[in-house]
N, C-alpha and C positions, 0 to 999 in steps of 0.2 A: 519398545518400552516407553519412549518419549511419547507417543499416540495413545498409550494407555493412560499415564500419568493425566494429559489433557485429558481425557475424556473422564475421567475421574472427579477432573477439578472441575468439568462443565457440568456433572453433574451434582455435585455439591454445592456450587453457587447458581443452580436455578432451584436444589431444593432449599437453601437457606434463603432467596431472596423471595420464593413466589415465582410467578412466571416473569421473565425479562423478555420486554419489547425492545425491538430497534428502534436507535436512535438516528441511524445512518439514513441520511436523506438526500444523498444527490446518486443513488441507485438506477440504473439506466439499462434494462435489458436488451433494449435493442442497439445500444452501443455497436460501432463494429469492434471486433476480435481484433485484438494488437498484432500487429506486422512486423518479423524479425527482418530487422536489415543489414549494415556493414557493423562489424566491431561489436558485435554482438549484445546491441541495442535497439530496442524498439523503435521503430519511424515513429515520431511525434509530428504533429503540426499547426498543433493549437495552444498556444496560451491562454492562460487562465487567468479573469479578472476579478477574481475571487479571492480577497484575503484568506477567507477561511480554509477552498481548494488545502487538501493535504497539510494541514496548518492543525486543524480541531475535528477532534474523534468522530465527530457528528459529521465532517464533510473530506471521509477519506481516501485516497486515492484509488478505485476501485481496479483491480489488474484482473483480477480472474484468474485461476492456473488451470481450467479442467481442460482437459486435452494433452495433459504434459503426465508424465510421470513423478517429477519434481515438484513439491509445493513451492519453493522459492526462487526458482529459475526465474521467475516472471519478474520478482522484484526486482533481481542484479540485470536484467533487461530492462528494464525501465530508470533504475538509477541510473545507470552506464550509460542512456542517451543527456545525462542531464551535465550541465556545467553549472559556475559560480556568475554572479550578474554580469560580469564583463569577460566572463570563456574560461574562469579560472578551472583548474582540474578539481574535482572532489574524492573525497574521498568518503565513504560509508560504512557504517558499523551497524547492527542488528542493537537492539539496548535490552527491547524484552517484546511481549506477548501483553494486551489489553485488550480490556473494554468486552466481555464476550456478550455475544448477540443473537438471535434466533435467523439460522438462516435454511434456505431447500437444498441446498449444495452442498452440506456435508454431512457424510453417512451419520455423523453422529446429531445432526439436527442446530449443531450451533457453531460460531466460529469465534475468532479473535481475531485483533487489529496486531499487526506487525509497527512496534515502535520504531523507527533508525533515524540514526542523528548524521548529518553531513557537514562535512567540515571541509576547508579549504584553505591556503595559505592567506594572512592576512586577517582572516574573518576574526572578529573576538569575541562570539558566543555561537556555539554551534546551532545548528538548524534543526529542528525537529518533524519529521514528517510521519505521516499515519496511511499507513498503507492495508490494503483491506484485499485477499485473496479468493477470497468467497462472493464476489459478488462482482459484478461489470460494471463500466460505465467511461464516459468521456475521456480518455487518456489526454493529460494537456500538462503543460510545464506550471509548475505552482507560480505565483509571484513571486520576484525576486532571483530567482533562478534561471536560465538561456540554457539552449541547448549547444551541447557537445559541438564542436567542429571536425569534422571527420579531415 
């Protein structure tokens, strides 16, 4: 019913707007495929020197899910490798669905950006990040954020 819903709403805001172009510009197909490792978290090993990284719609975290069954497995894998700037623990919340975009990956021809806010003990305004399941690219830790200590 939720699949239906989207696809209803993707197709009322490409016929109210015209055709919608992507905005999404650090798109990387030849990317490698994320690697499940301990703790049921992606190996990471690049940081990112990019304010924008995961930060603005236009440069969103790209995961990819096809090969999974699950559309959202790939994000609670990629948050769970991440920590707060000094190892603190996070925590993560889904907020909503944006931004939708013309993409080849999904049956219905278009996708949405996955909002989630992280938070950690201390922080006093949470973190907002923009994650993108439709499409590949550079898995890296945004700025501001370290990774998990296992």
């Amino acid at each position: 019913m939720k699949k239906i819903a989207l696809f209803i709403t993707t197709l009322l805001l490409f016929a109210s707007c015209g055709s919608i172009k992507s905005t999404i510009k650090n798109v990387d197909n030849n990317a490698p495929v994320p690697v499940l490792g301990n703790n049921n978290a992606f190996i990471i090993t690049q940081y990112s020197k990019d304010k924008k990284y995961g930060y603005d719609k236009d440069y969103p975290i790209n995961i990819f899910f096809r090969g999974t069954k699950n559309d959202t497995i790939n994000q609670k894998y990629f948050l769970n490798a991440l920590a707060g700037p000094k190892g603190e623990k996070i925590t993560y919340t889904k907020l909503q669905n944006c931004c939708p975009f013309p993409t080849k990956t999904s049956d219905m021809g278009a996708g949405f950006l996955d909002v989630y806010e992280l938070n950690w003990e201390g922080l006093k305004k949470p973190i907002i990040l923009y994650l993108n399941i439709y499409e590949r690219g550079q898995l890296m830790v945004p700025l501001g954020l370290s990774l998990k200590k296992e």
